[in-house]
N, C-alpha and C positions, 0 to 999 in steps of 0.2 A: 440295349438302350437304357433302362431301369438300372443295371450294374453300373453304366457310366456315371449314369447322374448320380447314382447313391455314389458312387466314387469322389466326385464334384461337389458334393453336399461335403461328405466328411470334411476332405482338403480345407475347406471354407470355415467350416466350425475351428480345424484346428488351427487355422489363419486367423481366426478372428478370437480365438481360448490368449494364445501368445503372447498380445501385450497385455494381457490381463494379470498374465501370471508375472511378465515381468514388473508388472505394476504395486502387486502385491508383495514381490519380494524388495522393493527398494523403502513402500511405507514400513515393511518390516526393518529392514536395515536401520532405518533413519528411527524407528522408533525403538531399537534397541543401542543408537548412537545416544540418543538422547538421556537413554534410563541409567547407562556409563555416566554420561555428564552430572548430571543430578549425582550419582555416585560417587563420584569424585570431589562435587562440591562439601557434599555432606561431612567427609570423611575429616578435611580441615577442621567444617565447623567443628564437630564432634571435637576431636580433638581441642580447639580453644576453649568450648564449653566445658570440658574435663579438665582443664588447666585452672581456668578462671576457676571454677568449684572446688579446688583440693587450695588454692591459694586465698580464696575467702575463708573459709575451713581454718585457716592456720591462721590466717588475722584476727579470726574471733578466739579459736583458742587462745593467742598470744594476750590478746585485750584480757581475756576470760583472769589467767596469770597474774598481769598487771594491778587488776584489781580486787583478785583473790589476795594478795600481799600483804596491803595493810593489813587488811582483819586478820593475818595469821599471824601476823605482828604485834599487833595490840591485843591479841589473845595469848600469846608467847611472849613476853616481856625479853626472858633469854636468849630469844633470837638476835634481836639488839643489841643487847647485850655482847654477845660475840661478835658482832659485826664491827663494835667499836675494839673490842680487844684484837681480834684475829689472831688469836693467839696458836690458833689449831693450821696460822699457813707459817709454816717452817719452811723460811730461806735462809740460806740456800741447802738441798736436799743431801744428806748422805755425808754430811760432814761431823766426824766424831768430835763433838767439844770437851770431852776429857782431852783431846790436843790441839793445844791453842798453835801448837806448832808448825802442824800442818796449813793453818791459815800463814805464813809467813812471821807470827811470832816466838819466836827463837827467845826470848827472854819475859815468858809469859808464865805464871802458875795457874793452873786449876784448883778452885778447892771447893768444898762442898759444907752450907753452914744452916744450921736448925734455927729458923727465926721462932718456931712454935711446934707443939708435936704435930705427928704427920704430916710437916712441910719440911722440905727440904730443896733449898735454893744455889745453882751452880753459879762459882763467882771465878774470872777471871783476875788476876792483877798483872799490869804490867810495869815491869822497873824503869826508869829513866835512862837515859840514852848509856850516861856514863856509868852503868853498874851493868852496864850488858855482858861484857866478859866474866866478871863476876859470876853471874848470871846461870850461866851452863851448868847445866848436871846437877844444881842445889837442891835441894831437897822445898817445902813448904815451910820448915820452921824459919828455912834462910830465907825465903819471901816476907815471912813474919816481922823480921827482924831488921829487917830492910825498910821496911816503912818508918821508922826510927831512923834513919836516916835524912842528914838535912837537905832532904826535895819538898814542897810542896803535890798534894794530894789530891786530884779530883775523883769525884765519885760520877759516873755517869751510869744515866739514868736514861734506859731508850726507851722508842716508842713503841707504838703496835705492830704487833704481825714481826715473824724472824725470829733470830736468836741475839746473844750477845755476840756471834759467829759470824753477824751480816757483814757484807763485803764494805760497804759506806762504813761502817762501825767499827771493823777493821781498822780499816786506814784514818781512821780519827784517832785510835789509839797510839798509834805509828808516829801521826803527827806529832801528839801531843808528849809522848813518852822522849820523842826527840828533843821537847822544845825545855825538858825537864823535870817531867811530873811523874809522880806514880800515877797509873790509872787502875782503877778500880771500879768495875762494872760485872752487873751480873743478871739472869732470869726472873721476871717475878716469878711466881707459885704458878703454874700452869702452862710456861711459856717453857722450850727447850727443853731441859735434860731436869727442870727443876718439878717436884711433886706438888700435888694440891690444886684448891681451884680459884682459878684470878675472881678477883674483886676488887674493888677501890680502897677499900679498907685495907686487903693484902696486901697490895700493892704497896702502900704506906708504910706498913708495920715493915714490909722485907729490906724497905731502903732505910728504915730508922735502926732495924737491927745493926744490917750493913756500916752504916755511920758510926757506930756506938764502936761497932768491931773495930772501923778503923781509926778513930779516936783512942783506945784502948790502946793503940800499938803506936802511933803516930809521935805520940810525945806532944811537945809546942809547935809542930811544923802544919803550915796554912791546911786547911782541908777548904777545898772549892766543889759546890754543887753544880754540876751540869745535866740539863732536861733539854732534852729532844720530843719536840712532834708532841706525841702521848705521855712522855716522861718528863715535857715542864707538868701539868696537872698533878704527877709526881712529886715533884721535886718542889712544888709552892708548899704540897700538901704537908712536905716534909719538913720546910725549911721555916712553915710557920708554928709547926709544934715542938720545934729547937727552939724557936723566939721563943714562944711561951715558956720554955724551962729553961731561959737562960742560958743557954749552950749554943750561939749563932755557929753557922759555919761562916769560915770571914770573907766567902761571896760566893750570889747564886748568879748561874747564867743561863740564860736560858733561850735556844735553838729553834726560829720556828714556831713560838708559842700562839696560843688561841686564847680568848677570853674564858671563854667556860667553854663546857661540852656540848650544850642546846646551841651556844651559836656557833661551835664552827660542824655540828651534825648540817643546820641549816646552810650555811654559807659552804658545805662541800662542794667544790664543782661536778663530782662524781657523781653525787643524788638527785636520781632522777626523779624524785616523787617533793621535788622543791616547791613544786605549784602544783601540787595534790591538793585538793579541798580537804581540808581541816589535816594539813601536814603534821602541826604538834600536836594534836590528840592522839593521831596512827604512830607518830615515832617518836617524838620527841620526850612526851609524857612517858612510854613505856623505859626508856633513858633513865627518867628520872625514880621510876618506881623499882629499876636496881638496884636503887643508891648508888647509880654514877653521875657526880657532878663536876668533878675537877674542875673548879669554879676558880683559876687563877685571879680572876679580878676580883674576888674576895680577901685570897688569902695574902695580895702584896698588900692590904692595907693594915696586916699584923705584923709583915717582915720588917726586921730592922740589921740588914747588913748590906754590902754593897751589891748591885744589879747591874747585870750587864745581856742585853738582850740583843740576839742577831737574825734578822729575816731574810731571804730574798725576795724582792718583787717579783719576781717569773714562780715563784712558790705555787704550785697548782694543788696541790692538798691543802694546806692550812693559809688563806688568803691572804696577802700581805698587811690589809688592814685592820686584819687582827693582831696582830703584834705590833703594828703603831698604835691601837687604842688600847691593849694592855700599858704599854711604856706613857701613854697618857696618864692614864689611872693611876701607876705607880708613881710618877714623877710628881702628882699633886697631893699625894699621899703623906698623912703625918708621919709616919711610922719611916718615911726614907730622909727628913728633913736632915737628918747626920749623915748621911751615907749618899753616896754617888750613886745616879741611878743614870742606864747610856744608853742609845739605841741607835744600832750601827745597822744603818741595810746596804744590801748589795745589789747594785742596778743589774736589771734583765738582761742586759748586753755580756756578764760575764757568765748567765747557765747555769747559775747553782740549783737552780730551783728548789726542792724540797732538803738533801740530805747530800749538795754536795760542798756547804761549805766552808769544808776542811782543806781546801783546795785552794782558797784564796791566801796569796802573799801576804796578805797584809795580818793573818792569823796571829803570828805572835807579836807584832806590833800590840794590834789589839788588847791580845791578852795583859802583855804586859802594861 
């Protein structure tokens, strides 16, 4: 009787252990459902909090950049410096300019001329249309001797960054050698295949060599200046220190041109630090204490030959109304009061923009 009921006893204990235990294993389940979910949750956030933190990280570094800039700029003057020249980006890459041939001109010389010691400056010329056959196989004394020929002469004068080799530079050559000219363009000092270090003053002295050289050879036939972009500043610089000694060339023209260098640095669309607090003390100033001015609106009010100036409005580097308030300046200027002063622009609907145009029909109209 005692064995039964201990028998009856247990049965009951382990009846009544049962939902206990199954009780215990489901608050387990659910509480180990639970610590998954939280798991899970976290694993996202984690993840956005380590995105957002490597991405704030880089916005201040980049800020950090931006405003380290100026001061290494107006601590560096020559950084500037370069930035207006660009003379260290060679376009287009791998092209040997001892052959002008390989660009497509076939009736091109290479020659190589000492404006000063330790400079040495690479000069293209190309012959007019009709001395092309001529042309082949001559040597440099028959390019010499050819400018003494009755063509008219342009000396062109390019801008920043490239060679005398750029593909737009190219085909102006093209144009212009068809339309009858000699052309005659070449490297400042620091730029291409030519030695020495750019400056404004080099710059100068390499195109008055240039000029002298081909005046030396040219005889009585027209010589014309033409400046592009960076190479009107050039070419004002040049054409007012011919007036001063009496020696005009008998017309400049000038592509593109800017007032001075402080306004079209400011008026670049490219510069991003245009609404920088105190913008001309960080760049403008440091501009100036290169001694780079190329102050065209200075120098057309010594020029006295004729001017012929061409812009586009769609111009995204040098802003179109800087070359209508140059052609202002010069047209009320005493020093043009003899001499025709023009300014031809070409509406945004034809795409010239900066340096294309050599391309417009109406080119040798123009010129002529």
């Amino acid at each position: 009787m005692r064995k039964r009921n201990e028998s009856v006893t247990v049965e009951h204990e382990r009846a009544a252990a049962a939902p206990l235990d199954k009780g215990c294993s489901l608050r387990h389940s659910l509480r180990l459902a639970a610590t998954a979910a939280d798991t899970g949750m976290k694993r996202p956030l984690g993840r956005r909090y380590g995105l957002w933190f490597r991405l704030r990280k880089l916005i201040i570094w980049l800020l950090g950049v931006y405003i380290a800039i100026p001061f290494l700029v107006k601590l560096c003057p020559a950084i500037q410096a370069k930035l207006v020249f660009l003379n260290f980006v060679r376009v287009p890459y791998f092209i040997d300019l001892k052959r002008p041939q390989d660009q497509g001109l076939n009736h091109t010389c290479n020659y190589y001329l000492q404006p000063e010691e330790d400079v040495t400056i690479g000069v293209w010329h190309t012959v007019p249309a009709a001395l092309w056959k001529n042309a082949r196989g001559k040597d440099q004394l028959w390019f010499e001797d050819a400018l003494g020929s009755s063509h008219p002469v342009i000396l062109y004068l390019h801008g920043n960054a490239g060679t005398r080799g750029g593909d737009h530079r190219v085909e102006l050559y093209k144009v212009l050698s068809s339309l009858g000219y000699h052309v005659v363009t070449f490297d400042y000092r620091g730029w291409g295949d030519s030695i020495g270090s750019p400056s404004e003053r080099g710059m100068t002295y390499d195109a008055l060599h240039v000029f002298d050289w081909i005046k030396a050879r040219s005889g009585d036939n027209p010589v014309y200046i033409w400046g592009h972009s960076l190479g009107t500043g050039v070419a004002t610089n040049l054409v007012r220190r011919l007036c001063e000694r009496e020696t005009p060339p008998d017309a400049l023209i000038l592509e593109s041109p800017f007032t001075n260098i402080r306004e079209e640095a400011r008026s670049h669309p490219f510069s991003i630090y245009r609404y920088f607090p105190g913008f001309d003390w960080f760049f403008l100033d440091p501009i100036t204490t290169s001694g780079i001015k190329f102050a065209n609106d200075e120098n057309v009010k010594y020029i006295s030959c004729s001017l012929l100036i061409l812009h586009a409005e769609d111009d995204p580097v040098v802003p179109f109304h800087l070359g209508k308030k140059l052609y202002n300046i010069a047209a009320t200027s005493r020093s043009f009061r003899d001499y025709k002063v023009q300014f031809v622009p070409f509406h945004t609907d034809l795409g010239y923009r900066h340096k294309y145009i050599y391309r417009s029909p109406e080119l040798p109209r123009i010129l002529r």
